[in-house]
LUMROZA-217338 format. One line per field, with one value per residue (C-alpha): residue in three letters; x, y, z; chain. Coordinates in nm, 3 decimals, padded with zeros to 5 digits. Last residue first. Example, Ala and Ser with C-alpha at 12.3 -4.5 7.8 and 13.67 -1.06 7.14 Angstrom:
<nodes>
rest = SER; ALA $
x = 01.367; 01.230 $
y = -00.106; -00.450 $
z = 00.714; 00.780 $
kette = A; A $
</nodes>
This chain:
<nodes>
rest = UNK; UNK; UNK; UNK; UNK; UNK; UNK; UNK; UNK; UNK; UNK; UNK; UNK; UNK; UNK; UNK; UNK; UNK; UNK; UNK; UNK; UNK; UNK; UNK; UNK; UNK; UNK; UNK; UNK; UNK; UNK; UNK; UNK; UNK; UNK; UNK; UNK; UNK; UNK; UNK; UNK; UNK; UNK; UNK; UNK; UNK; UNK; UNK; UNK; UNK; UNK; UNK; UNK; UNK; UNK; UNK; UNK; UNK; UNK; UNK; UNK; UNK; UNK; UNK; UNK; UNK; UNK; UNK; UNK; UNK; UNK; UNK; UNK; UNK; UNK; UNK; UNK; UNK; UNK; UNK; UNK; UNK; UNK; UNK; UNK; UNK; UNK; UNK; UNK; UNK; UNK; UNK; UNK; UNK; UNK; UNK; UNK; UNK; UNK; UNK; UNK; UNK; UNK; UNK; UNK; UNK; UNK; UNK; UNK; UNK; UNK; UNK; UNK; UNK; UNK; UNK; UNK; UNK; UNK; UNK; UNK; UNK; UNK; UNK; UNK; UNK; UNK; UNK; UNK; UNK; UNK; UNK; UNK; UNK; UNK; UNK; UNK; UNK; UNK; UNK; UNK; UNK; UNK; UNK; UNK; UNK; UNK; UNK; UNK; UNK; UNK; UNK; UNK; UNK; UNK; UNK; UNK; UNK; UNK; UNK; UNK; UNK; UNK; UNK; UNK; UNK; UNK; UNK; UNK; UNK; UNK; UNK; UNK; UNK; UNK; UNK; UNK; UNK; UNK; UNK; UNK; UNK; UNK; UNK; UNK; UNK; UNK; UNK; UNK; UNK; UNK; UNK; UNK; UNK; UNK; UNK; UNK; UNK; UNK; UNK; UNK; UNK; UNK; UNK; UNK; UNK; UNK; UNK; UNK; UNK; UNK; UNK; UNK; UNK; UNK; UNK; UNK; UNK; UNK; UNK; UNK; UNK; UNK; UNK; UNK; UNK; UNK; UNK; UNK; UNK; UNK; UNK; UNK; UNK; UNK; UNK; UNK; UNK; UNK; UNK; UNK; UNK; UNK; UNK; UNK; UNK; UNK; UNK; UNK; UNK; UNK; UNK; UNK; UNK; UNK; UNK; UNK; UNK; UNK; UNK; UNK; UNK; UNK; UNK; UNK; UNK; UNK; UNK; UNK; UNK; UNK; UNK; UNK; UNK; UNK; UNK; UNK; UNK; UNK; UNK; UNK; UNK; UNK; UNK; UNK; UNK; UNK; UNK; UNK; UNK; UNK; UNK; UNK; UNK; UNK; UNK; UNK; UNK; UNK; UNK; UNK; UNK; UNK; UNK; UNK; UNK; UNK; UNK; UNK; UNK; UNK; UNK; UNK; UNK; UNK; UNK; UNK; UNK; UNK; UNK; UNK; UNK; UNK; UNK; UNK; UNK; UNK; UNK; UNK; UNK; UNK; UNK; UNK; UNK; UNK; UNK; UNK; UNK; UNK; UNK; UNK; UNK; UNK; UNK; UNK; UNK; UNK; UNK; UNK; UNK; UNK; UNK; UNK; UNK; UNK; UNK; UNK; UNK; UNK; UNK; UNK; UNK; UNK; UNK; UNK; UNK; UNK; UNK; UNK; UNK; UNK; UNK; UNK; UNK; UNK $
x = 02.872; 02.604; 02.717; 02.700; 02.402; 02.225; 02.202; 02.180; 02.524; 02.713; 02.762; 03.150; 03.303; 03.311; 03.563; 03.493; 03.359; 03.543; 03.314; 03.122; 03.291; 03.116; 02.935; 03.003; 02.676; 02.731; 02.561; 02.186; 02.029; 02.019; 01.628; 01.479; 01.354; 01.048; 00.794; 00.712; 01.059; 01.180; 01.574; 01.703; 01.843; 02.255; 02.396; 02.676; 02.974; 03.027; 03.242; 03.543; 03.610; 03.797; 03.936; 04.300; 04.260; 04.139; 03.883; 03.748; 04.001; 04.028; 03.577; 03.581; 03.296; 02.966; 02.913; 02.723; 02.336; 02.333; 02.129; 01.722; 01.671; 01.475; 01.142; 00.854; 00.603; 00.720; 00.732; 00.332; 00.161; -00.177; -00.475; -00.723; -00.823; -00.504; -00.531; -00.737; -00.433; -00.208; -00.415; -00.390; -00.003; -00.022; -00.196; 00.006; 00.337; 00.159; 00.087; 00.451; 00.625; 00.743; 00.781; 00.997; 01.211; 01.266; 01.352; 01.580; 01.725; 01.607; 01.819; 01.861; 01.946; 02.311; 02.267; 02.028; 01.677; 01.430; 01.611; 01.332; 01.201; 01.003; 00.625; 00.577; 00.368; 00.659; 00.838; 01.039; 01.351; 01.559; 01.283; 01.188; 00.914; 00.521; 00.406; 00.390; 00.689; 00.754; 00.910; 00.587; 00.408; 00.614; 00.570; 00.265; 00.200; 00.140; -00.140; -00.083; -00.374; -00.087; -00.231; -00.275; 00.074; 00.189; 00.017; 00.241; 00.554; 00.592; 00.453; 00.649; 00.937; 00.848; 00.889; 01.227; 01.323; 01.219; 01.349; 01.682; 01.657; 01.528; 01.828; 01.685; 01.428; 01.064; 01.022; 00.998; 00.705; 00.627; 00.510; 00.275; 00.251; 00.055; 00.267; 00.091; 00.387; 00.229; 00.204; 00.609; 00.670; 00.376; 00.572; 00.914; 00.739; 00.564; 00.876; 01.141; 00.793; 00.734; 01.075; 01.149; 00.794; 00.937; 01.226; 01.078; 00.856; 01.135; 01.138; 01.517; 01.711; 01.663; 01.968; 02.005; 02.155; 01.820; 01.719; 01.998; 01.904; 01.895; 01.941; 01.723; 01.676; 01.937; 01.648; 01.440; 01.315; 01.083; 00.864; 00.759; 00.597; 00.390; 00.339; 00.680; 00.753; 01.085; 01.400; 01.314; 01.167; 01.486; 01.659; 01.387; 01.415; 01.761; 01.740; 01.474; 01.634; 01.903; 02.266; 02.546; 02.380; 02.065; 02.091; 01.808; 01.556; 01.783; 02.089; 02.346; 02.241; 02.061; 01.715; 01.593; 01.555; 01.318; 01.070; 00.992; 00.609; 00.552; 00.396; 00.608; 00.896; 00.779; 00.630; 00.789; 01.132; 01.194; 00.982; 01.221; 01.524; 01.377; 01.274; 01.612; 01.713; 01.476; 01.613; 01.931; 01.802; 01.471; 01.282; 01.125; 00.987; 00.748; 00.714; 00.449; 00.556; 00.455; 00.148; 00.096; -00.267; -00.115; 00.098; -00.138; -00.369; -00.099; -00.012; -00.407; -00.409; -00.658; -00.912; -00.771; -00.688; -00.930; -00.681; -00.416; -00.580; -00.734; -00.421; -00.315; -00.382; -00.452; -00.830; -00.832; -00.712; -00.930; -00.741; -00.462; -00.367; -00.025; 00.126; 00.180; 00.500; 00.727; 00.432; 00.170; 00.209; 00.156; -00.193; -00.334; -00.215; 00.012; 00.083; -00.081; 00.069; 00.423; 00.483; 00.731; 01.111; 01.320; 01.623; 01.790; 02.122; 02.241; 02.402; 02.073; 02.073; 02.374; 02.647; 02.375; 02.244; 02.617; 02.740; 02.376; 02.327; 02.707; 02.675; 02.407; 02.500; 02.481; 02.834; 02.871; 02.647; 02.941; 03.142; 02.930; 02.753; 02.651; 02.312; 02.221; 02.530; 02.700; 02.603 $
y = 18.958; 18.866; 19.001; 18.715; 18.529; 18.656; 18.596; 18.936; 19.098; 19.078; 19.315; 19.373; 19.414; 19.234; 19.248; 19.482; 19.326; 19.386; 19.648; 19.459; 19.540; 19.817; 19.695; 19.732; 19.680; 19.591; 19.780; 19.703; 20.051; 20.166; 20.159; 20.382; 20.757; 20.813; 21.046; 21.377; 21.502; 21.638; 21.497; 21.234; 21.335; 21.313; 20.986; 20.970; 20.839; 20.486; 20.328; 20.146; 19.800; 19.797; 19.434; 19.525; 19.849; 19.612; 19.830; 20.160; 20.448; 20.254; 20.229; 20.550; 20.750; 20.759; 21.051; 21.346; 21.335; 21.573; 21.867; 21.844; 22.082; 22.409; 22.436; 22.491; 22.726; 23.104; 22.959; 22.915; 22.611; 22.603; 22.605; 22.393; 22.326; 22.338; 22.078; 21.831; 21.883; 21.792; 21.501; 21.301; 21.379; 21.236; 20.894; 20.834; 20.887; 20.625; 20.365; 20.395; 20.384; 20.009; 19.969; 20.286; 20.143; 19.837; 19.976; 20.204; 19.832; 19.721; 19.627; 19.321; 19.083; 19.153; 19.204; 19.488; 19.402; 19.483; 19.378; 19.371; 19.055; 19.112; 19.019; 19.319; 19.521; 19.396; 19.061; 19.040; 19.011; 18.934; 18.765; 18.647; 18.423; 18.509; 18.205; 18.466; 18.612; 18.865; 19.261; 19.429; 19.136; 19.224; 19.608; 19.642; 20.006; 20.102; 20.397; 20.568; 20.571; 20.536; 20.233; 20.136; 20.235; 20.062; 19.709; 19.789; 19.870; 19.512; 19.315; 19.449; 19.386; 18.993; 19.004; 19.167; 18.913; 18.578; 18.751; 18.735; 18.369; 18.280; 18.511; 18.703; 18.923; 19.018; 19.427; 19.653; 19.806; 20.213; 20.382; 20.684; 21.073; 21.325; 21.641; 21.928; 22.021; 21.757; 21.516; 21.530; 21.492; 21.253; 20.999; 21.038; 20.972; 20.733; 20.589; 20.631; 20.493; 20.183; 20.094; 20.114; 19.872; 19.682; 19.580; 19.563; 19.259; 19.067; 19.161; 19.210; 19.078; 19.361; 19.380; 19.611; 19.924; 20.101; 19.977; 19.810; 19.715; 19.404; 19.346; 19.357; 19.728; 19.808; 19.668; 19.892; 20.190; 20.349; 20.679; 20.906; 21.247; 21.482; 21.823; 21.879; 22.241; 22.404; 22.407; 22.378; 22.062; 21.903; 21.960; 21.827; 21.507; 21.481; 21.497; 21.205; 21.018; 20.963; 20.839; 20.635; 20.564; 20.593; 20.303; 20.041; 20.324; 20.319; 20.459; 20.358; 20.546; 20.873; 20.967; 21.356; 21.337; 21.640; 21.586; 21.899; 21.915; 22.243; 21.992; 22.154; 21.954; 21.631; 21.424; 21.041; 21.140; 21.271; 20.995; 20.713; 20.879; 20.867; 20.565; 20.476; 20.671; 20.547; 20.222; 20.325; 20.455; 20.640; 20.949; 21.095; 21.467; 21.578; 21.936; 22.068; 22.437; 22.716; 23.002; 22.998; 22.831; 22.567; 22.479; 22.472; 22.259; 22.035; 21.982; 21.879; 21.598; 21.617; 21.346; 21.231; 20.884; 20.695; 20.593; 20.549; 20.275; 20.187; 20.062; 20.175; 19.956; 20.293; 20.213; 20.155; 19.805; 19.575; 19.325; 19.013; 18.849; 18.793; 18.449; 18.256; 18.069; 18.357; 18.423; 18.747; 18.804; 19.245; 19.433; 19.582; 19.444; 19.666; 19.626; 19.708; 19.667; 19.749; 20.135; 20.149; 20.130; 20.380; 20.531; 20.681; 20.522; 20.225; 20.445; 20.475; 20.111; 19.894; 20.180; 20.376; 20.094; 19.868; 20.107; 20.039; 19.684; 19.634; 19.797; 19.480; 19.554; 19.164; 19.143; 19.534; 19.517; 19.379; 19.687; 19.892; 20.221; 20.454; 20.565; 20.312; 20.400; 20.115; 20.032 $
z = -05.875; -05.599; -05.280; -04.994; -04.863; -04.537; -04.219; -03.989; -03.920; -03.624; -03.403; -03.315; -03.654; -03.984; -04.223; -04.511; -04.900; -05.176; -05.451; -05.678; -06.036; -06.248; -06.588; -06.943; -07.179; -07.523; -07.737; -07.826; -07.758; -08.058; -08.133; -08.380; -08.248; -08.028; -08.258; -08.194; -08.068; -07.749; -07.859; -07.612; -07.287; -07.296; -07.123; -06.869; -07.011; -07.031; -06.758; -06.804; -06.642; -06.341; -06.268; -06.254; -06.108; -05.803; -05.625; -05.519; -05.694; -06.034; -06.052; -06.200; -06.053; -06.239; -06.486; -06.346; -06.467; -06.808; -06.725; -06.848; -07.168; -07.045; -06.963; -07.216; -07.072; -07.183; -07.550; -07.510; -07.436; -07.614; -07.425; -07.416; -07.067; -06.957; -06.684; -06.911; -07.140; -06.857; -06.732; -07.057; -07.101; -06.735; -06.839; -07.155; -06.925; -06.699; -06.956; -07.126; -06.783; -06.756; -07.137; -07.130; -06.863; -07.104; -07.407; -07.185; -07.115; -06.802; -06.490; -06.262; -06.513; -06.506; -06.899; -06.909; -06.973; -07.246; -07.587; -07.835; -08.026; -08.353; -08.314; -08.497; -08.205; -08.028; -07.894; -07.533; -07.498; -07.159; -06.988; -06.642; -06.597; -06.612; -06.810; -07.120; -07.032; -06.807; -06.800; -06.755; -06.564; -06.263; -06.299; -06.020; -05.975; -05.657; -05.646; -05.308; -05.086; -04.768; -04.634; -04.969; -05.054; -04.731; -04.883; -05.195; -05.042; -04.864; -05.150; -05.336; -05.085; -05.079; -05.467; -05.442; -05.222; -05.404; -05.707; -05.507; -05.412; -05.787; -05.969; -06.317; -06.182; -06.209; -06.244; -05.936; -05.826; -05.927; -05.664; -05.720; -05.562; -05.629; -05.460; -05.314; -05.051; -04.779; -05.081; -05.095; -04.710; -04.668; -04.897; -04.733; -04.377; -04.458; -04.683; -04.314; -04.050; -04.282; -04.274; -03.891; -03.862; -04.135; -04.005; -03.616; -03.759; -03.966; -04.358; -04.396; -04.048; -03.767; -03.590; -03.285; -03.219; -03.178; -03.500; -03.719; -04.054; -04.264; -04.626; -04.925; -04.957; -05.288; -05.547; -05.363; -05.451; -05.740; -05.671; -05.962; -05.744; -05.963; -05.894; -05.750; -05.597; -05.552; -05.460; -05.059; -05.199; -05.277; -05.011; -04.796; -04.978; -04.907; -04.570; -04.580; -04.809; -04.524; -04.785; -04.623; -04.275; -04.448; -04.604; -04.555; -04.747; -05.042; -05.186; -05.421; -05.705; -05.696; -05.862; -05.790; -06.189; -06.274; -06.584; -06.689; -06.908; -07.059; -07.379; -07.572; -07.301; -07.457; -07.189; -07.304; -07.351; -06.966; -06.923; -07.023; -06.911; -06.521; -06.526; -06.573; -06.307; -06.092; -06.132; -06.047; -05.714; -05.685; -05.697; -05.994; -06.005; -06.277; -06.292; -06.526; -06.636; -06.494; -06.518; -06.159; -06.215; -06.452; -06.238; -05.961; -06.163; -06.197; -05.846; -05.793; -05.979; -06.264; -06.308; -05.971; -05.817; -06.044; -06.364; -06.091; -05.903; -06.176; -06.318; -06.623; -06.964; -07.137; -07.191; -06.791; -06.565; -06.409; -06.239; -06.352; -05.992; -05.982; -06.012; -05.725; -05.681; -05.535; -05.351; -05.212; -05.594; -05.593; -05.718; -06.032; -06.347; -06.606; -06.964; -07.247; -07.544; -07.673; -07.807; -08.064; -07.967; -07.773; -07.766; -07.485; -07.449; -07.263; -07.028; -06.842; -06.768; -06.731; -06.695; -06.503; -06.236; -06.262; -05.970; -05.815; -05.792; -05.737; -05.454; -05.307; -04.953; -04.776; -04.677; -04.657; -04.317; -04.155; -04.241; -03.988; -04.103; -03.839; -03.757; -03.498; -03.263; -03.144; -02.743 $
kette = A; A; A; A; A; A; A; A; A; A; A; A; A; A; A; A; A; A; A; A; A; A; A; A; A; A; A; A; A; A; A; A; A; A; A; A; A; A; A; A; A; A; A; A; A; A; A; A; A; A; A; A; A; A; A; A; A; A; A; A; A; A; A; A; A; A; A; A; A; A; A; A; A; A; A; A; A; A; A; A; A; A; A; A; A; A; A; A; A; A; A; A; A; A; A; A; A; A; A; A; A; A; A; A; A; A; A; A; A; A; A; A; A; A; A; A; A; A; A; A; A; A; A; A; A; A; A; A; A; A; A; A; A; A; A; A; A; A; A; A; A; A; A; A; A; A; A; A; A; A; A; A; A; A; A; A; A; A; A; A; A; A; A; A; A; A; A; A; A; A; A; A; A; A; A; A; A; A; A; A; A; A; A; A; A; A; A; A; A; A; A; A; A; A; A; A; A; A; A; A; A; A; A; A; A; A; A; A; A; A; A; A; A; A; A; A; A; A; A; A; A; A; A; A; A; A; A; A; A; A; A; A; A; A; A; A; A; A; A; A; A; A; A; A; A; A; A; A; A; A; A; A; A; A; A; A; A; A; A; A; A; A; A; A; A; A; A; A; A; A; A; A; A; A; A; A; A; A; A; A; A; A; A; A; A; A; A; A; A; A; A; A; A; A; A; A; A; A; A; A; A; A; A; A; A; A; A; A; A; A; A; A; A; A; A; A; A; A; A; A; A; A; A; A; A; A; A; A; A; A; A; A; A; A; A; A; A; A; A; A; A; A; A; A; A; A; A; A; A; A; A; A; A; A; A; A; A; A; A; A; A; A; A; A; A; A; A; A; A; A; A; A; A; A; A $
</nodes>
């Protein structure tokens, strides 16, 4: 019998790489600038179909779900800080598309405000892959470091595929899939609020592609009844990045009614414009909470952390595939000045994305239906 843990080629016919190579030369590499604030945005609660729309729910002043609006008037990690006399930390996990959320908050809690936004993001990983990546160890690393007050989830848009449980296949969304799914993010999740973490999942945005829409939307639905289950606020993005009609959009119009860019051209990704639109209710909320958490009192020098580390540049794509296809990669983006205001919008450059890596031969099991790697 093949061990569980270890990767098999087959598996690379459904692995969406491409997803996550393209994640910081489609997203994050953008550039972090940001337009004016768009309205409100966010609706309680996942489509249980890819032809239903979303239910539109209550939400607070800030457009926030209340979900999160009600889960604390101060959560408790930031009362800590502010009881060890520390700065805010704000921790987001994820893939690529935690990196980009990532960027957008690190510039939406301004560092006077003792707010340090930690990325703990990582591309190419996911809860189906932990024979390349276990979140779980990785987690615990991360925590040994120190405390997170404030836990920014976002997975997923590398999780549509099968897994092997006990050396068996279980195809994406079948019974004994999300049993051994359930088990890795309860896990994950009780890790962080079992060290005083609040934690929140954001959902991922509409996409591009029906059939893989169709898939993100099922795991949604997926993470957000295990939130409940969990009393984690899920935060419903769908709407975010939609049209009117609720279909995917590459621009969408501001305050001014002028169109902005907020998706990256594979039409997976969002533009920075894009990951700030998804986060610009929930940075508002935790600004809120961090006053309320001070009480009013200023933030001395002493508070404000440090500038956030450049995230390492992605790996040339020469060594992994054709060096006739490689296209070059943009360097790894510096954090946006902690300024008052965001600064215009330059984030319109032509995007250059990673090939998909070739696919392996399959061996012995094989792997649950699926279609092939998208480009």
């Amino acid at each position: 019998m093949s061990d569980p843990t270890a990767p098999n080629p087959a598996l690379l016919l459904i692995d969406r790489t491409a997803v996550l190579f393209c994640g910081v030369a489609a997203g994050v590499a953008i550039g972090l600038a940001f337009a004016p604030q768009l309205s409100a945005w966010l609706a309680e609660g996942p489509p249980v179909t890819v032809a239903a729309a979303a239910p539109v729910q209550a939400v607070d002043a800030d457009g926030l779900p209340q979900a999160v609006a009600a889960a604390a008037d101060v959560p408790a990690g930031l009362a800590r800080a502010v009881a060890e006399k520390r700065a805010f930390r704000i921790g987001v996990f994820g893939d690529s598309f935690g990196d980009g959320l990532w960027a957008a908050l690190y510039n939406q809690l301004p560092r006077r405000e003792a707010f340090q936004v930690l990325r703990h993001s990582e591309q190419a990983t996911g809860f189906t892959r932990y024979a390349q990546n276990n979140l779980e160890d990785r987690l615990a690393g991360i925590l040994a470091e120190g405390p997170v007050d404030v836990a920014v989830i976002s997975f997923g848009a590398n999780d549509t595929q099968g897994i092997y449980v006990n050396g068996k296949v279980a195809p994406l969304q079948s019974a004994r899939w999300k049993a051994e799914i359930a088990t890795r993010i309860t896990r994950y999740v009780k890790a962080l609020q079992a060290q005083g973490a609040s934690v929140v999942w954001v959902g991922l945005p509409v996409m591009r592609d029906p059939k893989y829409d169709a898939q993100v939307q099922g795991l949604n639905a997926f993470y957000a009844g295990l939130m409940a289950e969990l009393d984690v606020p899920f935060i419903d993005t769908r709407s975010a990045a939609a049209d009117e009609q609720g279909r995917y959009a590459s621009h969408l119009p501001g305050k001014d009614g002028v169109p902005w860019l907020v998706r990256a051209g594979d039409g997976i990704h969002m533009s920075m414009k894009g990951y700030r639109l998804l986060t610009d209710s929930l940075a508002t909320r935790l600004r809120a909470w961090g006053q309320a958490a001070r009480a009013g009192k200023p933030v001395t020098a002493d508070l404000v952390p440090p500038p956030a580390a450049l995230p390492p540049e992605p790996a040339s794509p020469a060594a992994a595939s054709e060096p006739s296809a490689a296209a070059s990669t943009p360097p790894a983006p510096s954090p946006a000045p902690d300024t008052a205001a965001p600064v215009p919008d330059t984030d319109s450059a032509p995007m250059q994305l990673l090939p998909p890596q070739p696919a392996a031969p399959p061996e012995q099991t094989p792997p649950p239906p699926a279609e092939p790697p998208r480009p």
